[in-house]
Structure formats: structure tokens, C-alpha cells
N, C-alpha and C positions, 0 to 999 in steps of 0.2 A: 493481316487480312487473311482471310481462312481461302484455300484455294478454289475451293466453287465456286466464292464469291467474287473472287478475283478474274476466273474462267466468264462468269457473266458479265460481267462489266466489258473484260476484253473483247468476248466476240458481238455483245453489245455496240462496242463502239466503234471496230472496226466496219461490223454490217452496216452502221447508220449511214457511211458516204454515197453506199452501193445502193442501199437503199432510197436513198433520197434521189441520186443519177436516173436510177432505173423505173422508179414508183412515178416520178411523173411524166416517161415519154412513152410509154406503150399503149395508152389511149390515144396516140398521134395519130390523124386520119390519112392512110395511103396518099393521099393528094396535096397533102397541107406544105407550103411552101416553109417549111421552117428552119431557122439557120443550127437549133440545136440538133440535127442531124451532118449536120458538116462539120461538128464537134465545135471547139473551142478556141477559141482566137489567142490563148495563153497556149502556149510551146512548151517553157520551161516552169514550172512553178516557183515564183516570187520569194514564197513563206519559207522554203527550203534553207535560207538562208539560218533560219532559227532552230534548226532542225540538228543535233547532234548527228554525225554520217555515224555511229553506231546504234544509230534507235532502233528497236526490232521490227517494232510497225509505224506507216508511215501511210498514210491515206490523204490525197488531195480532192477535192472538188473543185473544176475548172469552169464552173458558170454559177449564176444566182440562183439559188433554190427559191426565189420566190418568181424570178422567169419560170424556174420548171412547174411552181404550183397554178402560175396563171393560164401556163397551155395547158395545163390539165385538166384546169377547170372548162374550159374555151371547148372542150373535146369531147370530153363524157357527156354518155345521156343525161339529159337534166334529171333523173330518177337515182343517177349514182354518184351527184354530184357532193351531196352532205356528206356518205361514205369515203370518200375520194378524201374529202379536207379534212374528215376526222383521222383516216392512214395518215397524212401527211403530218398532222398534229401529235400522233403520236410520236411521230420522227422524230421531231421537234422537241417532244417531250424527253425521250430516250438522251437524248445529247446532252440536254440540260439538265439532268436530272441529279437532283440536290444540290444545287447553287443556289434557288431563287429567281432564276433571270426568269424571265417571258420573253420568247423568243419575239412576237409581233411587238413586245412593248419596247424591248430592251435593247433588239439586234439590227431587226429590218432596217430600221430609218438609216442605220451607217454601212450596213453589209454591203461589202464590194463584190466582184467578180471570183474570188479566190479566197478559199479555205482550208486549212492543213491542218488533221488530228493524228500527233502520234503519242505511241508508247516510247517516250524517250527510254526509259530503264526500265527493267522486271525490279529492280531494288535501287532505291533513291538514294538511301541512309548509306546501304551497303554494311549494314548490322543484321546479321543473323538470326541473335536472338530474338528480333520481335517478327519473324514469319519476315516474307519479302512484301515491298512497299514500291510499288510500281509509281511512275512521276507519269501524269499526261499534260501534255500540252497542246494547245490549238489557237491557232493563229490565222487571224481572219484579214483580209485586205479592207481598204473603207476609201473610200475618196471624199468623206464628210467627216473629219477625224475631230472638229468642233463637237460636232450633234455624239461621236461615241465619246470624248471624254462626258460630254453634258449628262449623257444617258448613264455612262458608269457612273458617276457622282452621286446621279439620284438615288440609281441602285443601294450605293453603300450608305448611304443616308435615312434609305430606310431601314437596313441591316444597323446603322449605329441607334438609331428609333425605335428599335425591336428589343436592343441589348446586347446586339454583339459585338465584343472586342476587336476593332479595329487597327493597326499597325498602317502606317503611312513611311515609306522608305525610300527617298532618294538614293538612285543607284548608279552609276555612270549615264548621268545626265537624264534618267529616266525614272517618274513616278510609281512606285510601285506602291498598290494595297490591298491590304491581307489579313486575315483573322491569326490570330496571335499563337494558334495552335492549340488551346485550349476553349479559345472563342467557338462558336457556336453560327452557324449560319442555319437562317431562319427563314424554310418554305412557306406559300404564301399562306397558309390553311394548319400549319401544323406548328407544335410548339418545337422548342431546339433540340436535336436529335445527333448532328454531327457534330465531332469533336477534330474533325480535317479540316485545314487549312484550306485557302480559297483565295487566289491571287487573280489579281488581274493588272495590266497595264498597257497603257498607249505608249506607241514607240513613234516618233517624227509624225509626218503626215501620213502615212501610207498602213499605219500596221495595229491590229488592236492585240493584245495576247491574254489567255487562260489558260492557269494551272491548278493545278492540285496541291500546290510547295511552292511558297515563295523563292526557293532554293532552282527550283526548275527553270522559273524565271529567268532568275541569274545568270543560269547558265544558260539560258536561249540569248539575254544580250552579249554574254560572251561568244557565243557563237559567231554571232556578226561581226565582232571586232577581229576575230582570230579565224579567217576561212578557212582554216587546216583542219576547223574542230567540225565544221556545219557538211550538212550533207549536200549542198550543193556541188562544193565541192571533191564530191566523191568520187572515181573514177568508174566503177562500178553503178551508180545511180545515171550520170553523164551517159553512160553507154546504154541504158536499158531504155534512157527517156528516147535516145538518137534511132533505137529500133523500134520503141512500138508508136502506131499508129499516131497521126495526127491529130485526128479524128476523134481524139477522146475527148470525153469530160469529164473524167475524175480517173486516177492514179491512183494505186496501189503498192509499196515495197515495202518485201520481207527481209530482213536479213535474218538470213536462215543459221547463222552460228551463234547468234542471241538468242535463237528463239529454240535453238538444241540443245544450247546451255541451261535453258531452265525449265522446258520439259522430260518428261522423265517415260518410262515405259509405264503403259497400262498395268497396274498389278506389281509393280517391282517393287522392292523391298524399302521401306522410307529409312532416313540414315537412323542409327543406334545410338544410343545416349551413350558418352565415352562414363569409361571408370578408372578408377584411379591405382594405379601399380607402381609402386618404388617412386613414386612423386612424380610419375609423369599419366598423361592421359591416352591410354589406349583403348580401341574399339574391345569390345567382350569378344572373348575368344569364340563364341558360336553365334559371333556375327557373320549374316550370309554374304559372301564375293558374289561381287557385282563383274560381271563380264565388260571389260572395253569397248566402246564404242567405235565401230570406225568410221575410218573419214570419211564427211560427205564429199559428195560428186561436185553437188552444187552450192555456191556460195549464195544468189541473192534470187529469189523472185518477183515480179516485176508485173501488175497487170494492168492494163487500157482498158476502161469501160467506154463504149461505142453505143450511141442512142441506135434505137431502128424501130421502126413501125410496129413492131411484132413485141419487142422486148428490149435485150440489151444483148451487147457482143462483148465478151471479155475475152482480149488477145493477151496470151501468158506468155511471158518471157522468160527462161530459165538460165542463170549465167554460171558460168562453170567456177567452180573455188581452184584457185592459185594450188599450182602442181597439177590440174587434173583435165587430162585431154577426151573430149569426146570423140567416140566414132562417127564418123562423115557420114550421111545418107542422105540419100533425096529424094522427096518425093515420086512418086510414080503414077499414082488412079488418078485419074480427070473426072472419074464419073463411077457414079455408084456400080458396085461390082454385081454381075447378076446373082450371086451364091446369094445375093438378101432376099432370093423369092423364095428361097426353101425356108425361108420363118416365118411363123405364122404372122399376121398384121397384128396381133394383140399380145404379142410379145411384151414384160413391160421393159427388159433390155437388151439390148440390141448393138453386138460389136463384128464389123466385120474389117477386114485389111488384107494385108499380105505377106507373108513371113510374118507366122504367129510368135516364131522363136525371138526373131528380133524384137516383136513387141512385148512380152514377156521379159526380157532383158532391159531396156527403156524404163519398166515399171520399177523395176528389181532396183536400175540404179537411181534412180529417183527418191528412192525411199531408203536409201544407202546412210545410213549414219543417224535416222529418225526412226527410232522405232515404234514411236507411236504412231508416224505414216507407215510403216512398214504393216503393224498390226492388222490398220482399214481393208488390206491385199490378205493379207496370211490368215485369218479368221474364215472369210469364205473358203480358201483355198482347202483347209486343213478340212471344213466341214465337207465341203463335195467330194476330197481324197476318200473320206472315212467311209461316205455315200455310195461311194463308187469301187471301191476297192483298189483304185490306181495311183499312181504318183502323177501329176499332170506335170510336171517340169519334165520330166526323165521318160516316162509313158507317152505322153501326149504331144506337149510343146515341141519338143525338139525334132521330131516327125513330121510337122508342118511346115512346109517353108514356103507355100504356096496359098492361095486365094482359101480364106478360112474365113468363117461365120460363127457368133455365140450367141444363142438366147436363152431368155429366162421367161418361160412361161408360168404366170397365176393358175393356180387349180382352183375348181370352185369346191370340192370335196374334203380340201384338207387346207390344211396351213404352208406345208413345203409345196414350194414350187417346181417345177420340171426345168429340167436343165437340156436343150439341146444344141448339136454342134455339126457342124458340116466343112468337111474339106476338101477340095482339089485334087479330085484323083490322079494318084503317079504310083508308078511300079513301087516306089519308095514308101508312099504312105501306105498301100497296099499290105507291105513286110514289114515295116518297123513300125506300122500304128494299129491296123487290124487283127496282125497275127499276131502283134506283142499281145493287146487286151485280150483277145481270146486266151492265149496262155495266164494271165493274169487270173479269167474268172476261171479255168480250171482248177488252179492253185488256190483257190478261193471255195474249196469245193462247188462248182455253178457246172449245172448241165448246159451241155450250146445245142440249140433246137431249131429247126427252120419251119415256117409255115407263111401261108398267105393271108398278108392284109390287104382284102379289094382284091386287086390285079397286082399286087406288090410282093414279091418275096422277101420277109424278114428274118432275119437271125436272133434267136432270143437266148439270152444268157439268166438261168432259171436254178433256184434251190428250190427242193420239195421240206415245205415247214409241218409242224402239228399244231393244229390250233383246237383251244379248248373252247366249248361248247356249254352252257349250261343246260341239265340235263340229258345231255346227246354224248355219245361219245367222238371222241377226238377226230377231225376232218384234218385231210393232208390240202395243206393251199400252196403253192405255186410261188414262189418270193423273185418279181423280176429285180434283175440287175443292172440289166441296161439291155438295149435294142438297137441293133444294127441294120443299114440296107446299103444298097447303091441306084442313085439314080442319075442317068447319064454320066457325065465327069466327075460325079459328085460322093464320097462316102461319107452317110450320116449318121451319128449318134444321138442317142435318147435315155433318157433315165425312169420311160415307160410307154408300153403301148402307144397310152392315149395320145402322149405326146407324138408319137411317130406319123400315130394317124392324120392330128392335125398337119406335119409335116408335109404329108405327101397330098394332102389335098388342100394344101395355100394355093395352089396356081388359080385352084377351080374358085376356093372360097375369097381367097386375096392373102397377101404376102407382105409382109414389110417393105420389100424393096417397090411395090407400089402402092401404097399409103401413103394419102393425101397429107396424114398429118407427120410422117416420117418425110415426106419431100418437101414440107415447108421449114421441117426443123432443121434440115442440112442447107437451106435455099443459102442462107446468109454466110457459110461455110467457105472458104476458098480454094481455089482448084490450081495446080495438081496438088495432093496432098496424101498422107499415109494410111485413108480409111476415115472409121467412123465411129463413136461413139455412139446413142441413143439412148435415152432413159425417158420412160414417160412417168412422170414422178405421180399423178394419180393413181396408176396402176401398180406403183412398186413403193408408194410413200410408207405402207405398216411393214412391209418386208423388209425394206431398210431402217429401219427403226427398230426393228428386234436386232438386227446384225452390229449398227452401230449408235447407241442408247446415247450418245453425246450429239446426235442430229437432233434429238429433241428439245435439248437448250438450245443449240441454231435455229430451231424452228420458232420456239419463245420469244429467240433476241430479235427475228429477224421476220416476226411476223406479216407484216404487209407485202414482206417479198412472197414468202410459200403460201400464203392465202392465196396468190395470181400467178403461182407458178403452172404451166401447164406441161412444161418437158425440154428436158437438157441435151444439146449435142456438143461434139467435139470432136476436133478434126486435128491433126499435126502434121508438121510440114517441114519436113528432117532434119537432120541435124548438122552443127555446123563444130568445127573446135571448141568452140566455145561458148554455145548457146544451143537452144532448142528453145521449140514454137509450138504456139498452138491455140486455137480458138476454139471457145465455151459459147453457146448461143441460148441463151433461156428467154424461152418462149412463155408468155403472158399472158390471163387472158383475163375478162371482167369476174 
């Protein structure tokens, strides 16, 4: 399987739980009495049992997707109700897609409370040479296990009807069937196309199963037999389920050393065909070294999807890998810090907290051992350094250790956006953050100029360029570098005029930190906590799209979500030995 194709499918079917949890409760009316806001009457998920505890992804859904599609329908205007059932169909589609099933024909009549899709393996075979062969599995609960054999039956009977090679295999007391591997399953419109296996089987009363590999199968009934193998049994799964919320309806786990194992760095070098020397196989001598990976921080992540009126809450649980101790912290802000009224309200992001260095640090170890998480951080970083002429780790960050602010403002004149920052004046940032930059743009060859903007004195950090002219001779323009002030407690940075300007007049014109649509996106956020994320994803959706070109396949997979997406917050809530916290609140809209 070629790896793009393998990348869509994955983040395909991961999204689909999230998608389906979250796509039917956000047209929920403020008022409406409904119990899937109280989450889910399932604890522990059931299907886990069939679940190898080293799958990389593991995704549950803890209520009926066809409760979720009836309150949705119950809810929307009756003008966006066809659109409503065609998102949801899509879901539908996306999950099923290339088996044949019909989701209302095939599933509904037996779908129980509870459903679990994971990536049991990146490589099923565990043969190299044919490219890697990921195993999915999904296991659905039923309390009418009559009407799901009745309904698989038909299914495969019209797959034996069509011409596909069927296999029937009794296996420790369980029916299993399956196209023969060369068989062909056949969609309802199209002639036969796949040449993948396609398993399905009932287990006792309680369990119906689909794979990709009869072989999967297998081993999902050995799982049950041998709890040592299944992830229920995990001690690390046990512990993330006992911390996050109640209140969920659908589950998420990574195991993040699976899932390190078989990602690789953006751009790095793919392995070398060996050649052959004195009878043995070794790499060609001007094969490039690959640098060691090191250890990650974290071993599993873990997230709670939470219904709410507005959207969905996802509370993330991060758990520490074996050897490795977190530093303690706790919470501190109750309440939005006022350093958000010096951004403008149409900022499209928005971070503010406390000790910038600690949170810098947090990020860093988080991305500790992934470098293709490490990238999504070091990409913007390296391009603002370059913009700015500073190091922000060593320049910036580690000068902050007080009440600090970042935004990114859209320009309507260009394509880059303005970068600005504000921090908590102390004698300290004062010397090691003012006076460094300023020494920075000297060395940078930059003139430092003061003049007044309004009633405001600013400091501007300026090269004189030559710009050519057609027909005219050469004009001397002005090249700013960045722009400094102080107001009250507060010293601000800017990456130009215009943006300083809007700075200093938020209070008059409006600010983020009173924005109706920034205090709804924090409302669902918990208090006390480490600060704040903000992203308004209409205002920053093509800007992050040029920075990170793989959100565009999430966008593809994951369509009915960022069709209704209206903006992301996030809030953390300190850290402990061996965990860290933190809630995602994605707001919704029609």
C-alpha cells in the first residue's frame, strides 16, 4: 500500500468516531433536556477486550450514532435538515467504504450502544517487501445478535451472487467469513475492484466484528481468550480511562511508540537498497546516517470527546513513558489575564499565559522523540527567526517568565501576516529582552529611531534599502524590522507599524480579551488553568495551510467537521509525575 494512501485511509478513519460524536450534537438547543450531554452510561469500553494493548490507534464511540442522527435531525432548521443527513451519510460512507455494506440496510437494525475502530498493526504480515499492510479492526456491540448474523448472511450472499470467492472458517468456536484473498468484493454500483480480504464474524450474544484479514480476526478472538494480549487489560489504557472525564462519548488512544515506530521525519532520507560485498549485504557506502532518535517523554495519549451545545470538548491526557518523570506545576490564572486587551480582536491567534519559558519547554518536550511533531513547532519558528533576525528560545523566551501574550494578525495587503507580542514589564525583561533585541538589530545592521504614533512613543528598528523604479531612478525605502513600545506594565512587540498601531488602539476599537467570540470559546474551558490557546480557524484556515500542507488531507478526511468548524481553544492544567492535561473546545457553527 503506497503511503498516501495508507495516510488517508488512517486519518480517514480515525476522524470518522470524532466526526460522528461531534457532527450530531452541536445543533443541540441551549435548553433541550438531553441525556447525551451527560455523556455516556458506558465507563469502560466493552470491545477493548478484542483490542491487542499494542494497537497504535484505538477509537471508541460510547452511544448510537443513530440517537445522535435523530437529535440532529429533531434540532436543525427544517431548511438544513437534507444537508444535516447527507454530512451524516457521508460518515457513513467513509467507514464503509469498500466493503459493500449499507450502513441503514446492514448495521442499524443490530447496532448496539458501543463501537471500537482500531489500527491493530502498521504491518500485519510483518513482510517488508510488499510495503507495510496495516490490519483494521471494528467491533460493534448488538443486543439483537439473531437479526446481525441474519443481516451478515444476506450480505455475503449477495457477495457469493455477484462472484466473490468466499471462505467460511470455523475458529475456536467462532464462524468466521471471508474472501479468499484473491476474491473480489463487490460495491453496489461498481464492478470488482479489490483484491483485499474482508472478514467478518459474530462472537456469543453481545459482539459483531470487521476486518480487513481474516488473520486480524484471529487474533482479536485470541485476545479474549488471553487478557495479557487485549488492551483492556493494559495498565496505561486503565489509568487514562480512570482520569479522563465521564462525560464522554467517544474515546480515543494512541500509543505513541507505534505510532514513532513507523513515522519517519518529513523529508528524511528513505532506506537504501543494500548491495552486495564479499557475500554479505551492506548499505552503499554514500548512504546518508540517520541521526538517533531520542526518547520520547510520553508513552500514550488518551482523549474524551464531551457533547456541548456549542460543539465538542476534547480533554487530552498525556501519560508519561516508563523511566521518565515530569516536572510538577499547577495551575495558576482563574481568569483571563488582562495582557489580552493589547491584541487586537481580529487576531486570527491568540496565546496568552504565564511563564512563556515554561511553556516553550512543555511544547519542546512533548515533541521530544517525534519529529514529525517536532516539525508543526520548528517550521514557523525557524521562519519568524529568519523574519526577525532573533533566536526566540535564547532572545526571547527565556526573558519571559511573566504574564506574556502572542498574536497573529491577517494583513489585507499581503500574504504574511504580522506577528505581535506583549510582556509583563520587570527590570528583568527590561535587560535581557529589550536591550538584547536592540543589540541584535544593530548587529543586523538596523538603525533604532523613536517617533510618535497618535500620543504613543515608538522605537523603530529600520534599514535604509534601494529600490528600483522603472524609468525613475533608484528610491531609498525604509525596511522596518520590528517595532517596540511601552504601555503601562506592559512591553510590546510588532513586526510593523501598522500592526503597533492596531495595538495601541484595541482598547478604543476592541481587543480579544473582550470578544464576545473569544469569551465563548474559553466559556467551556476550566478554571484554574495554565492560560489559553485561541485559533479562529476562518481567519487563519489558508495560512495554515501553506505552513502545514498535510491539514489539507484532514480537511478532505474530515470534511463535515471543518465545513462547521468556527474556532479552536485550549487550555492546560499542570502537570503532574506522570501526566499532563488539557482541553480542546471546537466551536461549531451552521
Amino acid at each position: 500500500m503506497k503511503r498516501r494512501s495508507f495516510f488517508q485511509i488512517l486519518a480517514a478513519s480515525v476522524l470518522v468516531l470524532l466526526l460522528i460524536s461531534v457532527g450530531g450534537v452541536y445543533w443541540i438547543l441551549a435548553h433541550s433536556p438531553l441525556a447525551v450531554l451527560r455523556g455516556s452510561a458506558i465507563a469502560y469500553p466493552t470491545t477493548a477486550v478484542f483490542i491487542p494493548r499494542q494497537a497504535p490507534i484505538v477509537a471508541s464511540l460510547l452511544v448510537n450514532p443513530t440517537q445522535l442522527e435523530a437529535l440532529r435531525q429533531l434540532e436543525v432548521k427544517p431548511s438544513q435538515r437534507g444537508r444535516s443527513r447527507s454530512e451524516l451519510n457521508q460518515i457513513k460512507s467513509s467507514l464503509l467504504a469498500n466493503t459493500g455494506l449499507d450502513y441503514q440496510r446492514d448495521i442499524a437494525p443490530w447496532l448496539g450502544d458501543e463501537m471500537t475502530l482500531a489500527v491493530t498493526t502498521f504491518d500485519r504480515d510483518r513482510d517488508p517487501s510488499n510495503g507495510r499492510q496495516p490490519g483494521y479492526l471494528l467491533v460493534a456491540t448488538t443486543h439483537k445478535p439473531q437479526a446481525a448474523r441474519e443481516l451478515l448472511d444476506l450480505y455475503w450472499q449477495r457477495q457469493a451472487i455477484a462472484g466473490t470467492d468466499l471462505v467460511f472458517e470455523p475458529y475456536k468456536g467462532v464462524k468466521l467469513i471471508y474472501t479468499n484473498g484473491d476474491g473480489e468484493l463487490l460495491l453496489e454500483t461498481q464492478k470488482p475492484t479489490l483484491n483485499n480480504a474482508f472478514a467478518t464474524a459474530v462472537v456469543g450474544a453481545d459482539y459483531v466484528l470487521f476486518a480487513n484479514d481474516p488473520q486480524v480476526l484471529k487474533a482479536a478472538i485470541n485476545n479474549v481468550q488471553v487478557p495479557e494480549l487485549n488492551l483492556s487489560s493494559s495498565g496505561d489504557y486503565q489509568t487514562v480511562l480512570e482520569q479522563l472525564s465521564d462525560r464522554a462519548i467517544a474515546l480515543i488512544h494512541f500509543n505513541l511508540p507505534q505510532i514513532r515506530a513507523f513515522w519517519q521525519p518529513i523529508g528524511a532520507p528513505q532506506p537504501q537498497p543494500l548491495t552486495r560485498k564479499r557475500g554479505k549485504s551492506t548499505p552503499p557506502e554514500d548512504a546518508p546516517k540517520t541521526e538517533p532518535l531520542s526518547d520520547p517523554v510520553f508513552q500514550s495519549l488518551a482523549v474524551g470527546i464531551e457533547a456541548n451545545r456549542q460543539g465538542a470538548i476534547a480533554q487530552t491526557l498525556l501519560l508519561a513513558a516508563p523511566g521518565q518523570t515530569l516536572t510538577p506545576t499547577d495551575p495558576t490564572l482563574s481568569r483571563p489575564l488582562p495582557i489580552l486587551n493589547y491584541l487586537p480582536k481580529d487576531v486570527s491567534l491568540g496565546i496568552a499565559g504565564d511563564n512563556l519559558q515554561q511553556f516553550w519547554q512543555q511544547v519542546q518536550s512533548s515533541a521530544t522523540g517525534y519529529p514529525v511533531l517536532a516539525q508543526l513547532f520548528e517550521q514557523p519558528q525557524k521562519d519568524l527567526e529568519a523574519r526577525a533576525g532573533v533566536n526566540l528560545e535564547s532572545d526571547i523566551f527565556s526573558a519571559v517568565q511573566n504574564h506574556y501574550a502572542l498574536g497573529l494578525l491577517p494583513r489585507r495587503d499581503r500574504e504574511s501576516p504580522d506577528w505581535i507580542f506583549v510582556a509583563q514589564r520587570t527590570p528583568e525583561t527590561e535587560k535581557n529582552l529589550i536591550d538584547r533585541l536592540d543589540e541584535r538589530a544593530k548587529e543586523r545592521g538596523y538603525s533604532i529611531g523613536s517617533f510618535d504614533l497618535g500620543d504613543q512613543k515608538i522605537t523603530v528598528w529600520t534599514k535604509l534599502t534601494s529600490v528600483s523604479q522603472a524609468n525613475e531612478s533608484n528610491i531609498l525605502k525604509a525596511q522596518v524590522q520590528g517595532v517596540r513600545t511601552r504601555v503601562e506594565d506592559y512591553e510590546i512587540l510588532t513586526t510593523s507599524i501598522e500592526a503597533m498601531d492596531r495595538v495601541i488602539q484595541a482598547k478604543r476599537e476592541g481587543s480579544l480579551g473582550e470578544s464576545r467570540e473569544f469569551l465563548e470559546a474559553i466559556s467551556p474551558l476550566r478554571s484554574p488553568n495554565d492560560g489559553y490557546v485561541y485559533l479562529d480557524w476562518v481567519a487563519s484556515q489558508s495560512i495554515l495551510e501553506k505552513q502545514l500542507p498535510v491539514l489539507k488531507l484532514l480537511e478532505l478526511a474530515g470534511k463535515p467537521l471543518f465545513d462547521h468548524l468556527r474556532s479552536l481553544s485550549m487550555s492546560s492544567y499542570g502537570t503532574t509525575p506522570t501526566t499532563r492535561t488539557a482541553d480542546i473546545f471546537l466551536k461549531l457553527g451552521e
